[in-house]
MOPAC internal coordinates of N, CA, C and O (Angstrom, degrees):
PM7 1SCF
backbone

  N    0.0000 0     0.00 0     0.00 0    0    0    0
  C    1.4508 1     0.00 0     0.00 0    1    0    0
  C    1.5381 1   108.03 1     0.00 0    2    1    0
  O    1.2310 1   120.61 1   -57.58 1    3    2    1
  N    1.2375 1   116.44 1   122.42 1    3    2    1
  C    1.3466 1   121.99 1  -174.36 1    5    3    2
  C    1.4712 1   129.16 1   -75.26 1    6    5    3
  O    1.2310 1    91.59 1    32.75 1    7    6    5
  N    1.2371 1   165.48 1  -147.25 1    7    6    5
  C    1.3916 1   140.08 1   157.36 1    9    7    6
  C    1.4771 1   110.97 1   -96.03 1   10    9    7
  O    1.2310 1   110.78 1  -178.69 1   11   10    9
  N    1.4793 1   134.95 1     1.31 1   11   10    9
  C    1.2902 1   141.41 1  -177.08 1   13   11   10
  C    1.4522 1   110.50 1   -83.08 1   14   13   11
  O    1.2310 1   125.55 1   138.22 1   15   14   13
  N    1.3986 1   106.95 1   -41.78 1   15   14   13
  C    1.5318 1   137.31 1  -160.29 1   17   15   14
  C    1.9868 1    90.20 1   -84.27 1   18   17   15
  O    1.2310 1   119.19 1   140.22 1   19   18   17
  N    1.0194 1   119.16 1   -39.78 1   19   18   17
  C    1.3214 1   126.71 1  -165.06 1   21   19   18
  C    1.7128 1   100.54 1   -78.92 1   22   21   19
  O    1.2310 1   127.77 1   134.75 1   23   22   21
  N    1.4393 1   102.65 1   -45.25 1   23   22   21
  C    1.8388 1   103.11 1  -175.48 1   25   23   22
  C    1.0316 1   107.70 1   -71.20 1   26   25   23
  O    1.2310 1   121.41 1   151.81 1   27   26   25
  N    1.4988 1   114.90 1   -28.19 1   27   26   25
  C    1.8557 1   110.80 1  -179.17 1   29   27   26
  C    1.4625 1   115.74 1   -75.60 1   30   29   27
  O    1.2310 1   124.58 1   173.53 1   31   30   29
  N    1.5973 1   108.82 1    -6.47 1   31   30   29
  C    1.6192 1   101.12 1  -168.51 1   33   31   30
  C    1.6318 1    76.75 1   -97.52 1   34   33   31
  O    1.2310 1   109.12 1   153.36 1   35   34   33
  N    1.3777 1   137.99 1   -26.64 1   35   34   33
  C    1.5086 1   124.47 1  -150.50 1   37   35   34
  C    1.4435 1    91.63 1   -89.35 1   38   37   35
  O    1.2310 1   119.34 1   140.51 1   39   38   37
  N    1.1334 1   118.86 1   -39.49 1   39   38   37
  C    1.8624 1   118.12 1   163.73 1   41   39   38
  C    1.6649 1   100.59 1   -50.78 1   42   41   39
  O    1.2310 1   121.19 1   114.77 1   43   42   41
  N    0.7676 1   115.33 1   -65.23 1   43   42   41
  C    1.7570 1   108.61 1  -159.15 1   45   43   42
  C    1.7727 1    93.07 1   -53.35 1   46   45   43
  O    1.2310 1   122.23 1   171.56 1   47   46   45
  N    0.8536 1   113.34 1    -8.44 1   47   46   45
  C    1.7748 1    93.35 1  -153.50 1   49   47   46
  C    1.7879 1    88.70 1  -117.03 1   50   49   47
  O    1.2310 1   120.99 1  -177.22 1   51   50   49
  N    1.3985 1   115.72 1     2.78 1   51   50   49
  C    1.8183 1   117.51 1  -177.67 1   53   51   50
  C    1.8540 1    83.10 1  -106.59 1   54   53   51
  O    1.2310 1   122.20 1   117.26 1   55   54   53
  N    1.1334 1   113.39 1   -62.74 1   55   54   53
  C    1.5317 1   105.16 1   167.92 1   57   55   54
  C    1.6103 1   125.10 1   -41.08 1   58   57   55
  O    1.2310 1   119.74 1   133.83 1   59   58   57
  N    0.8701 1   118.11 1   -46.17 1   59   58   57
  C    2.1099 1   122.88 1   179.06 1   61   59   58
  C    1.7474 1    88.18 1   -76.36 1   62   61   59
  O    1.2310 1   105.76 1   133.42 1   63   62   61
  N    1.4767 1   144.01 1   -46.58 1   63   62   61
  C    1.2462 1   118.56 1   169.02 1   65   63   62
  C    1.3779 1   135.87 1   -71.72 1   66   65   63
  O    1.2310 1   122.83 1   163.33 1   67   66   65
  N    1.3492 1   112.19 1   -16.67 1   67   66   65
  C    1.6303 1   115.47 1   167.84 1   69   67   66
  C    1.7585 1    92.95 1   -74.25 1   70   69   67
  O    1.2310 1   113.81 1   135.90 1   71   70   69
  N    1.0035 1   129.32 1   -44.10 1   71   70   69
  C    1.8240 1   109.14 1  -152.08 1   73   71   70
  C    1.7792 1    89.73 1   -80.68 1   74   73   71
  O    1.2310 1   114.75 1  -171.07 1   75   74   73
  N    1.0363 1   127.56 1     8.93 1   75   74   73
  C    1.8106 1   106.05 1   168.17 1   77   75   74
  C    1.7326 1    94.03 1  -107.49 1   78   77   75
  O    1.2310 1   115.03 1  -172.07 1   79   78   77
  N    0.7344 1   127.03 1     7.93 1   79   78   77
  C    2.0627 1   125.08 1   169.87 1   81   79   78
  C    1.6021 1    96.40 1   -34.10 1   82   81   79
  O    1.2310 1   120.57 1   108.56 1   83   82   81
  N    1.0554 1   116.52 1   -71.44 1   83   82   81
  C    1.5460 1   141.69 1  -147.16 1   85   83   82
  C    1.9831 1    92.64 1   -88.21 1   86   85   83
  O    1.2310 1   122.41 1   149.99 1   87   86   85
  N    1.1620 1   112.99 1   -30.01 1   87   86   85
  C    1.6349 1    78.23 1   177.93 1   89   87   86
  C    1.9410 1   117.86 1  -118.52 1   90   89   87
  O    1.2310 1   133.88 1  -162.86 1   91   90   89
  N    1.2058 1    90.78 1    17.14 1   91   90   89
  C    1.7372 1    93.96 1   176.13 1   93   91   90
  C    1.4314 1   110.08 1   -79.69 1   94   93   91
  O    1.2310 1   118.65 1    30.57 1   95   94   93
  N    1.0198 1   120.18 1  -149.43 1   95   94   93
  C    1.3894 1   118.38 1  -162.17 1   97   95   94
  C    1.5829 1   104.65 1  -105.32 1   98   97   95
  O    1.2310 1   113.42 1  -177.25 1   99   98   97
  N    1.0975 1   130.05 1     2.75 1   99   98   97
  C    1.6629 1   130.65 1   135.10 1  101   99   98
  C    1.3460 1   143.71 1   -82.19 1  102  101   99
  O    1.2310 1   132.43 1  -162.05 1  103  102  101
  N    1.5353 1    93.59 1    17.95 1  103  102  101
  C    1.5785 1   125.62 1  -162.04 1  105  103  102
  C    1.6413 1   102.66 1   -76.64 1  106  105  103
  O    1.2310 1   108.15 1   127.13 1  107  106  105
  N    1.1311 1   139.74 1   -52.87 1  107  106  105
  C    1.4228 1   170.96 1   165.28 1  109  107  106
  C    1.6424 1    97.97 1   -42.12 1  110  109  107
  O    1.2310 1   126.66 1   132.21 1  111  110  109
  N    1.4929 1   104.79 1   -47.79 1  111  110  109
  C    1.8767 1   110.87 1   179.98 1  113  111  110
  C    1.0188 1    97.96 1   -66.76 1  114  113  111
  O    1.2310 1   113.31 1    94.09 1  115  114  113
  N    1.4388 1   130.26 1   -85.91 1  115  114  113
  C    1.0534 1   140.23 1   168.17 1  117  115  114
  C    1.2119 1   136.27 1    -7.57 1  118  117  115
  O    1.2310 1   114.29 1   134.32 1  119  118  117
  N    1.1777 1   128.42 1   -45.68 1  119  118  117
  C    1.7645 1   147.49 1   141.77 1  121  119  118
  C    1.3021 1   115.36 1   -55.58 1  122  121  119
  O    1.2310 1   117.17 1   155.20 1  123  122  121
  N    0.8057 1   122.99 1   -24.80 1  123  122  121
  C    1.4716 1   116.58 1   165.66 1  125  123  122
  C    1.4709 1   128.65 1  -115.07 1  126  125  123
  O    1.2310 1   135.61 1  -153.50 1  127  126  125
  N    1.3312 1    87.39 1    26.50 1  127  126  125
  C    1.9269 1    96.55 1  -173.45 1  129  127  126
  C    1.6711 1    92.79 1   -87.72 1  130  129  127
  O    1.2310 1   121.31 1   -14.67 1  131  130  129
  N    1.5141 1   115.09 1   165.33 1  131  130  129
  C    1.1621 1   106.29 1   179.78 1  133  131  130
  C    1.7327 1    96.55 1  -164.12 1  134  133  131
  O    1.2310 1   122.71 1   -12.45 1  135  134  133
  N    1.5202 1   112.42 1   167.55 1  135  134  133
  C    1.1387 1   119.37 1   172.04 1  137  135  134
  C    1.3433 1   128.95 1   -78.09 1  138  137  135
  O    1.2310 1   114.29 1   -64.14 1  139  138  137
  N    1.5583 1   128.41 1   115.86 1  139  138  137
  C    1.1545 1   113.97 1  -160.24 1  141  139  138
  C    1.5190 1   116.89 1   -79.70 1  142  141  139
  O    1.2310 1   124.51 1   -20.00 1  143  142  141
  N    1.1687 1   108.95 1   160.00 1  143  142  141
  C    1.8098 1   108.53 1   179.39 1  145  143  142
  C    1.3108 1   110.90 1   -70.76 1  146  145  143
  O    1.2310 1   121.92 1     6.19 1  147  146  145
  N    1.1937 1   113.92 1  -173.81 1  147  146  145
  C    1.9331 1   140.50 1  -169.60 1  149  147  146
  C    1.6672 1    81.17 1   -71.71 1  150  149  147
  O    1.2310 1   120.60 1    95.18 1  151  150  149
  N    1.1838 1   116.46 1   -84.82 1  151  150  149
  C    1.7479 1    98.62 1  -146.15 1  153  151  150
  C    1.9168 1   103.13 1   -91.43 1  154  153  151
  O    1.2310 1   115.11 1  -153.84 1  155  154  153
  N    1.2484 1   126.89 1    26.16 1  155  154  153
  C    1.2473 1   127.89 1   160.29 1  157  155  154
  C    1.9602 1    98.76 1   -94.89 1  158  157  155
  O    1.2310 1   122.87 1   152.73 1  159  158  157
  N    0.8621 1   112.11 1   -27.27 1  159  158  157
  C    1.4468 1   120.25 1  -172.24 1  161  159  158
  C    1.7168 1   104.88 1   -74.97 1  162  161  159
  O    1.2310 1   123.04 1   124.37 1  163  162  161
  N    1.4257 1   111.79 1   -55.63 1  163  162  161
  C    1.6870 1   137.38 1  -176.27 1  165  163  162
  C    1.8328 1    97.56 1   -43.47 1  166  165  163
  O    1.2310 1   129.45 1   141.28 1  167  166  165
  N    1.7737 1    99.39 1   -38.72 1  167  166  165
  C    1.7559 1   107.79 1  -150.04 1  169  167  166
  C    1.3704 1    86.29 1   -72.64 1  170  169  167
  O    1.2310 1   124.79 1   119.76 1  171  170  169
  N    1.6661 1   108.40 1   -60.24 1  171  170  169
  C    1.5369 1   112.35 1  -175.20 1  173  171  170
  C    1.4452 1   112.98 1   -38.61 1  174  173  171
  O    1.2310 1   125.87 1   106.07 1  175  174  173
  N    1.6164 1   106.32 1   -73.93 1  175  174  173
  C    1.7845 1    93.31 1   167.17 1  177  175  174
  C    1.4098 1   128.20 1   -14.49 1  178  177  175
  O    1.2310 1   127.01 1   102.78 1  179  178  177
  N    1.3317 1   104.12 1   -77.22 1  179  178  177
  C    1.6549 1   115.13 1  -169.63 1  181  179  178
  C    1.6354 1   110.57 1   -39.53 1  182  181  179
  O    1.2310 1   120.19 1   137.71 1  183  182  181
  N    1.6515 1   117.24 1   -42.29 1  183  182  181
  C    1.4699 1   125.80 1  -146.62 1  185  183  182
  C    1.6214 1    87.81 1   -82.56 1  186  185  183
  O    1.2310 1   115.92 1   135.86 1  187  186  185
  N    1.6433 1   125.35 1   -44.14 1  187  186  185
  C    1.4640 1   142.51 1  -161.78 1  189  187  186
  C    1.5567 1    88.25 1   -63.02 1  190  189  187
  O    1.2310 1   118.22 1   105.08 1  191  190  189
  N    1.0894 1   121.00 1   -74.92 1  191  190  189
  C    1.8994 1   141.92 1  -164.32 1  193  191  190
  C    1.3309 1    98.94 1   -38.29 1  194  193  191
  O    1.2310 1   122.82 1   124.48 1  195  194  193
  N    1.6491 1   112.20 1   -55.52 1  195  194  193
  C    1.8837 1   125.87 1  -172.64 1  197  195  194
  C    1.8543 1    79.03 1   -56.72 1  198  197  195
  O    1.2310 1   117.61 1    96.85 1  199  198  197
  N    1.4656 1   122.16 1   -83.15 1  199  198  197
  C    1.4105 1   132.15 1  -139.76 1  201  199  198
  C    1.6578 1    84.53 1   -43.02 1  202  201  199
  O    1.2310 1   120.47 1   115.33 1  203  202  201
  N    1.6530 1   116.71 1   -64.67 1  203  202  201
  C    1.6811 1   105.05 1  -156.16 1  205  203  202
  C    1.4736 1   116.57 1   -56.62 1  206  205  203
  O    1.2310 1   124.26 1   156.88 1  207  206  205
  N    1.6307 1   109.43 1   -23.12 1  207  206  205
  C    1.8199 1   109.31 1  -179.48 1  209  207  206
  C    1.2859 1   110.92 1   -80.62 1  210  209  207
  O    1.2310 1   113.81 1   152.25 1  211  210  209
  N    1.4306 1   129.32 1   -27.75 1  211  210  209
  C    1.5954 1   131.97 1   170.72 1  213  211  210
  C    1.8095 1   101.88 1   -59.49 1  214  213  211
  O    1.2310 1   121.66 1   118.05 1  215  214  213
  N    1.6572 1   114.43 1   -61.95 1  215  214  213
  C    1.3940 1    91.58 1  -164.67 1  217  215  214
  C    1.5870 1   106.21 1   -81.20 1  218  217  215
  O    1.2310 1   108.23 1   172.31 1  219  218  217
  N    1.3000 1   139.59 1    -7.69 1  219  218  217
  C    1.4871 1   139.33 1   152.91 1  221  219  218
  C    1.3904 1   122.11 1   -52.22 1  222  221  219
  O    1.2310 1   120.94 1   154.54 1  223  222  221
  N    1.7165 1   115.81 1   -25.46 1  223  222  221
  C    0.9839 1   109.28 1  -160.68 1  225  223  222
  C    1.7211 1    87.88 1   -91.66 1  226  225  223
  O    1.2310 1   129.98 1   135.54 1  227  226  225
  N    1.2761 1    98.36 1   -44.46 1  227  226  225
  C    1.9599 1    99.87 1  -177.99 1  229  227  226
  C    1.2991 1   119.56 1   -72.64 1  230  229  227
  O    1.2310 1   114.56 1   172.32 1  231  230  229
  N    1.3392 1   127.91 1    -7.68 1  231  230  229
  C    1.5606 1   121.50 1   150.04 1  233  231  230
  C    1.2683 1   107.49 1   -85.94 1  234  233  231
  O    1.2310 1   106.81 1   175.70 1  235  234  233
  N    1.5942 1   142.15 1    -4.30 1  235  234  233
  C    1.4898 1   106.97 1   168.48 1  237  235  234
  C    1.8760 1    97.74 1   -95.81 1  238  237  235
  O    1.2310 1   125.56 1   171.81 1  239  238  237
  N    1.2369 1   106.92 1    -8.19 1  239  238  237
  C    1.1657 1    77.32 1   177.70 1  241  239  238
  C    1.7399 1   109.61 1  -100.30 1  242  241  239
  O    1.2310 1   105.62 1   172.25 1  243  242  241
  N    0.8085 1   144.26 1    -7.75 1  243  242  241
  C    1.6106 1   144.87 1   114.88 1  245  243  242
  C    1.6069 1   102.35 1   -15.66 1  246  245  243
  O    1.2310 1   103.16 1   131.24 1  247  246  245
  N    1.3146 1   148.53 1   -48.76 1  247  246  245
  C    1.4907 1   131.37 1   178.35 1  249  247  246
  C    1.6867 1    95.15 1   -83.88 1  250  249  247
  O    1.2310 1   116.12 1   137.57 1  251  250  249
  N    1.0639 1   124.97 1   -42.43 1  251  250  249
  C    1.5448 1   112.82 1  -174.07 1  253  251  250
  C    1.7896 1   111.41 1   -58.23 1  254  253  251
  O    1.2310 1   123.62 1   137.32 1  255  254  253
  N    1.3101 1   110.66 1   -42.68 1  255  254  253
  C    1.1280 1   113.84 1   177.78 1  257  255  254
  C    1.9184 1   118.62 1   -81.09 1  258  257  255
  O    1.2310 1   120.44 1  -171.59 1  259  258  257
  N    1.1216 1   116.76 1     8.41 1  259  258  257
  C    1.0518 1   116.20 1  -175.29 1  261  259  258
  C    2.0728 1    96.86 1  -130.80 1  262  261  259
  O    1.2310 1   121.33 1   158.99 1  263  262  261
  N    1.3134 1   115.05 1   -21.01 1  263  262  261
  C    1.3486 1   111.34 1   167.30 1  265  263  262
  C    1.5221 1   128.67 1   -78.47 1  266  265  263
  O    1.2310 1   128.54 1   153.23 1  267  266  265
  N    1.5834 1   101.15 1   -26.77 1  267  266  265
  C    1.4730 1   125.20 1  -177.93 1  269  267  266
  C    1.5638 1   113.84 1   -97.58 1  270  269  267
  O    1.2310 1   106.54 1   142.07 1  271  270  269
  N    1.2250 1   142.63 1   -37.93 1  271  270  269
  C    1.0128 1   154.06 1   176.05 1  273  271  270
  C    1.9178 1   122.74 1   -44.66 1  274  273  271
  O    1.2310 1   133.38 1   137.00 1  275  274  273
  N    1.1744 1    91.74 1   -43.00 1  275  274  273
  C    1.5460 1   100.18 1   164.77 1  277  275  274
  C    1.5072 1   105.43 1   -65.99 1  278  277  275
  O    1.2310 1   117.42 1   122.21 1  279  278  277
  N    1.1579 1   122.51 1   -57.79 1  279  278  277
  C    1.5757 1   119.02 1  -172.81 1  281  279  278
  C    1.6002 1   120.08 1   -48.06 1  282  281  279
  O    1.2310 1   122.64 1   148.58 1  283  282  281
  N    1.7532 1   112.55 1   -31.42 1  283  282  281
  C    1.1531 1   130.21 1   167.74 1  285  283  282
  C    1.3141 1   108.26 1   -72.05 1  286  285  283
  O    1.2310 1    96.99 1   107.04 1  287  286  285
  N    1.2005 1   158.42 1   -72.96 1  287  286  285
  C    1.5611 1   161.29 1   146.39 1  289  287  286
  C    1.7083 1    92.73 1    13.62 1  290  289  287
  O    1.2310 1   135.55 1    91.73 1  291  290  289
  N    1.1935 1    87.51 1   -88.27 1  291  290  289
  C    1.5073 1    92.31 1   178.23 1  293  291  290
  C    1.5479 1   146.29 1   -37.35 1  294  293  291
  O    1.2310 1   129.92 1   155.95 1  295  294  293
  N    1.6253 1    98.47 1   -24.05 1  295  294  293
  C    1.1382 1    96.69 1   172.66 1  297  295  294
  C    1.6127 1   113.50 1   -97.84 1  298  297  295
  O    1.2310 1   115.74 1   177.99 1  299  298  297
  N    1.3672 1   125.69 1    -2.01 1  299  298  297
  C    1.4047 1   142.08 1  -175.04 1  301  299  298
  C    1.5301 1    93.72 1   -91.39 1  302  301  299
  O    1.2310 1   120.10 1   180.00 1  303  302  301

């Protein structure tokens, strides 16, 4: 089998796995997935932005308290 003969079977076989997307058992999700609107989209934003500055904000202060803390030890 030559390498022409080989890409056309590896095409046929990326083609026969895209056309079952839609009817396996995420088929139902998938059909009913949809594009979200302007302010369902805005909410998501807002809720993501809060989540990444809460756990950013508590790992730097997790490094502040773990960079500074020795210096305090020490002076007690």
């Amino acid at each position: 089998m030559d390498i022409l003969e080989r890409s056309w079977d590896v095409q046929k076989e990326i083609e026969k796995r895209a056309g079952k997307i839609g009817k396996g058992k995420y088929g139902r999700i998938l059909k009913m997935a949809r594009k979200p609107d302007s302010e369902e989209y805005q909410k998501t934003l807002a809720i993501c932005l809060i989540g990444i500055l809460l756990i950013g904000g508590l790992g730097f202060l997790i490094y502040l308290l773990f960079t500074n803390l020795p210096e305090y030890i020490m002076m007690i």
